[in-house]
N, C-alpha and C positions, 0 to 999 in steps of 0.2 A: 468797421466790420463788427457786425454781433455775432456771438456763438449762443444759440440757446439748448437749454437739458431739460429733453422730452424724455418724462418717464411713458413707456412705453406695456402695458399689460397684455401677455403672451394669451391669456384665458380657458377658454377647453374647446373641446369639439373641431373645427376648423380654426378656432381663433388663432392657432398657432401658426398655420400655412399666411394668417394673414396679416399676424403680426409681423409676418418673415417680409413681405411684399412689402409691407408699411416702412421697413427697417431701412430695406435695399433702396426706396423711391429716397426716400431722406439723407440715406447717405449719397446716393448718385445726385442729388440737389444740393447736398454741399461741398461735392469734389467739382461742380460744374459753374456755380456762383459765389458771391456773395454772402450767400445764407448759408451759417455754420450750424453744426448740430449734435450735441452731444446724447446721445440714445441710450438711458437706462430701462434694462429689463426688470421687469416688475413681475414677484409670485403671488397671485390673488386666482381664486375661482378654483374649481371643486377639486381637481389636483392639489392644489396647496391648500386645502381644510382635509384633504385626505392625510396629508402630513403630518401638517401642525395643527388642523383641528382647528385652525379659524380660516376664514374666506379672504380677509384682508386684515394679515397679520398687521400691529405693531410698525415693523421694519419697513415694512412696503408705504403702507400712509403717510411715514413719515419721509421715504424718499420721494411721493409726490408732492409730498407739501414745497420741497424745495425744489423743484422745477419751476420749470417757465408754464409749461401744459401739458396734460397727461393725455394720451392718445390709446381709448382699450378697445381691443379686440372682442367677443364678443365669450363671454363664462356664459357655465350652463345654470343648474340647479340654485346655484350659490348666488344667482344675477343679485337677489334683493339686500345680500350681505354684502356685497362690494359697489354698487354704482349707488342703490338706495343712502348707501350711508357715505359714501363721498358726496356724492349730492348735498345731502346733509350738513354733512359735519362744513364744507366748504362753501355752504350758502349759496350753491348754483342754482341760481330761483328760476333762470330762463332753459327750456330745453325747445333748442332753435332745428326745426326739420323743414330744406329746403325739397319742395317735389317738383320734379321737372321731366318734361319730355327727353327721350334719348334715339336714336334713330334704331328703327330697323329691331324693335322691342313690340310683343303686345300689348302696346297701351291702347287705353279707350279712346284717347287723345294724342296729336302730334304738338299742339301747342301749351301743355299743361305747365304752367312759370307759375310755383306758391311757395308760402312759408307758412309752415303749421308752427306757431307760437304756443308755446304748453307752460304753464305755471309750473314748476317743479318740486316744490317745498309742503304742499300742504295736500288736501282731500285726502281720501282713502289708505294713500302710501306713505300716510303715518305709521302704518301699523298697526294704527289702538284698537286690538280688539279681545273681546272677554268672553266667560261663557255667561247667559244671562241663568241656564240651565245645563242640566246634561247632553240635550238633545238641539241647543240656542246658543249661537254666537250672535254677541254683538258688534259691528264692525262700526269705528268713529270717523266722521270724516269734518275736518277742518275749513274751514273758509274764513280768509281775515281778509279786512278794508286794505289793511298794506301790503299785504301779499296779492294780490286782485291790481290794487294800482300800480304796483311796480312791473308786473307783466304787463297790464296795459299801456303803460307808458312805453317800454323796450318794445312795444308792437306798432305803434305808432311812430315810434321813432325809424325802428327799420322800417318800416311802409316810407318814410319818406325818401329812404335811403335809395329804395328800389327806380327803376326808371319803368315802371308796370301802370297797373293802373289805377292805382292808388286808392285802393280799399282793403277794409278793414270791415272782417264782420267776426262779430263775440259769438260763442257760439256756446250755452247752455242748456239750460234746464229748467228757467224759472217758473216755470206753469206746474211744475210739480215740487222741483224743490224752492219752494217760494223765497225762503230767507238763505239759504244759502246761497244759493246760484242769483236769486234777486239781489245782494250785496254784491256778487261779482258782475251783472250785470248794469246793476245802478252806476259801479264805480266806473265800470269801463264808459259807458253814457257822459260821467263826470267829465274823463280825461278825452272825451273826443272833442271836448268842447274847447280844446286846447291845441286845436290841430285842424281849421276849420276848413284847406285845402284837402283831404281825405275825406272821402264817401265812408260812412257808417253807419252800420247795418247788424240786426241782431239775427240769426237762426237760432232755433232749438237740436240739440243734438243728433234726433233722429231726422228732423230733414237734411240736415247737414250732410248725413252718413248716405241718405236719396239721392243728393243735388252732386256729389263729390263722382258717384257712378254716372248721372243723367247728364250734367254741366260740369264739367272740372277745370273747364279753361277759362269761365269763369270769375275763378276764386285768385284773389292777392295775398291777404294775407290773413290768417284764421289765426283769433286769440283766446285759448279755453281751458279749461282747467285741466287736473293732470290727469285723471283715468281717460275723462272724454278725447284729448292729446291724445294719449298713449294710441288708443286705439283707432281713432280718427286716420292718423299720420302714418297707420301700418295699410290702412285701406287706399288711403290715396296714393301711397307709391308701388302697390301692387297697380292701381288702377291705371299708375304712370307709366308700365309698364315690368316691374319687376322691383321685388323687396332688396335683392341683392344690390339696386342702383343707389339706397338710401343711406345718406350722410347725416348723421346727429352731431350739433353741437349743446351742451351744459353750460351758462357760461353764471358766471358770478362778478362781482365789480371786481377782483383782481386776479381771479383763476378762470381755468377751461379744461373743462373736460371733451374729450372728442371719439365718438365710437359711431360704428354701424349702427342701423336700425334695426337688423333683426339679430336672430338669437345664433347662437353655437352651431347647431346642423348636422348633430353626432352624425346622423346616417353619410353626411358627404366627407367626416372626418377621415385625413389618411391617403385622399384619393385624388389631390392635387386638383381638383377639378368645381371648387368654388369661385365665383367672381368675385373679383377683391375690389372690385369698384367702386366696393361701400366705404372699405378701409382707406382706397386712396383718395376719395373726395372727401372721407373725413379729414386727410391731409390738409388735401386744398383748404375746407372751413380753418384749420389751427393756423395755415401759415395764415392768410387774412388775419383771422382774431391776432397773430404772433405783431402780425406787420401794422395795423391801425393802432395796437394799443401802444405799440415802443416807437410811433411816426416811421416805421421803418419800409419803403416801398419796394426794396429786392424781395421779399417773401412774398407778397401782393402780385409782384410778376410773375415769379415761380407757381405761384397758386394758382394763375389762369391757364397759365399750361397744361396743369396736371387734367383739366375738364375738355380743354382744348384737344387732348392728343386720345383721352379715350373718343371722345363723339368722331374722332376721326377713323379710331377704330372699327366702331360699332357702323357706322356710314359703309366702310366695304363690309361688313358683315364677318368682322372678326371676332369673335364673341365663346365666352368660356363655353363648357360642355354643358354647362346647368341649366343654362338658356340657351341651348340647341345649337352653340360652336362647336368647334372642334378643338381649341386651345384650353390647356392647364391653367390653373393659377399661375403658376412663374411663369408662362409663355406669354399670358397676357399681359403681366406685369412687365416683363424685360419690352413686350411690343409697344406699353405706354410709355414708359425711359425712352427708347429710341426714337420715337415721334417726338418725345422732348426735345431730344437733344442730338 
């Protein structure tokens, strides 16, 4: 038996209703199996820079460091002071977004199966930027050969992992940004040549962003830099039917980060009435990553459940208030534990 210690980030806005759900799913998973779990709460996001005046103090990074995998709920104002710089400092170069059909949701699509692959470490979300004047900012944005290859390699690699249909398209910018996005798109060309069972294919950003609304069921696996990601991965899971459904994972060669896809939601803060679907499939993504990286297959099991019991859900048409149910946060959450278990 393993016990693992998920630091745990409570954050603002709703993140706290959903840290609560993330808590309760984890501990009713290990009063029920095999998989043990020790759950530290973590002070980061704009409540704890109200305090101490930093976003992720000291105290806290270093209780993530010593976990297994940190699991955050979603800060507000403060996002780019706390995930930006775990990110960071922790070298989680992959930011892994599965988008999938869910039943009985407005999507464009009922079959939509993708992984929007995102480089994490470099372009725009460095930061560098200066005034060139009083009225001129300059904004830097980064592109390396090994940063380019190593996300394309992790995309290719998952693509084989998939039982889908086995493509891979980069999806850039190089007709305008020649040398930059051309090195990310040369290198990705390099390493497909290393995988010669997967179909690859390039788009330009803004077709992408056309083809994601027009065909979305389409797409396997999309590998592209971090802003083009960033905002790519918000449109396809609305398109999949709803933001709330979306699970992120960070991953690095020996940590993981795992949050929602969207942001805080002040306006539903308080009101019990957000869908935590996002927090509990980011479960599901940590126990996998928990289970493949320690060969351990009870969190791998426990992890299908957790997707398993909401689409059972969502099928009778059990669904939070945000998306036109009539169940709370906790309501929802105790009715996916009980389908578990």
């Amino acid at each position: 038996m393993v016990k693992y210690t998920i630091s745990l980030v409570s954050g603002d806005g709703i993140g706290p209703e959903l840290a609560d759900a993330a808590n309760l799913l984890l501990e009713t998973i290990s009063s029920h199996s095999k998989s043990k779990f020790d759950i530290i709460r973590i002070d980061a996001g704009d409540g704890t820079r109200a305090k101490s005046g930093k976003a992720l103090p000291d105290h806290s990074l270093d209780a993530i460091k010593q976990s297994d995998a940190c699991l955050k709920a979603p800060v507000g104002e403060s996002a780019a002071d706390v995930v930006l710089v775990l990110r960071q400092t922790m070298d989680l170069f992959a930011n892994v977004r599965p988008i999938k059909s869910f039943p009985n949701l407005e999507g464009l699509s009922d079959t939509i199966d993708m992984v929007i692959v995102r480089e994490n470490t470099e372009d725009l979300y460095l930061g560098w930027e200066f005034e060139a004047d009083e009225n001129t900012i300059i904004s830097l944005r980064r592109t390396s050969e090994r940063a380019s290859r190593r996300i394309a390699e992790y995309a290719f690699r998952l693509c084989n992992q998939r039982n889908n249909k086995k493509r891979v398209v980069a999806v850039h910018k190089a007709n305008v940004l020649r040398r930059a996005d051309g090195l990310f798109a040369s290198t990705c060309r390099i390493v497909s040549k290393d995988f010669p069972n997967i179909e690859f294919t390039e788009q330009y950003v803004d077709a992408c962003a056309m083809n994601l609304i027009r065909n979305p069921e389409d797409y396997d696996v999309i590998v592209t830099t971090n802003m083009f990601g960033d905002i790519l991965s918000d449109e396809a899971i609305q398109v999949a039917g709803s933001i709330g459904m979306g699970p992120t994972c960070n991953i690095g060669d020996d940590f993981a980060l795992f949050e929602p896809v969207h942001g805080a939601a002040f306006d539903l803060a308080g009101k019990n009435s957000a869908n935590p679907s996002s927090i509990l499939l980011s479960c599901k993504l940590m126990l996998e990553w928990l289970g493949e990286k320690n060969s351990d297959t009870i969190p791998v099991r426990e992890a299908q459940k957790i997707e398993r019991a909401i689409r059972k859900l969502l099928k009778r048409n059990k669904k939070t208030i945000d998306i036109g149910g009539k169940l709370s946060t906790s309501e929802f959450t105790d009715s996916v534990i009980r389908e578990m278990y």
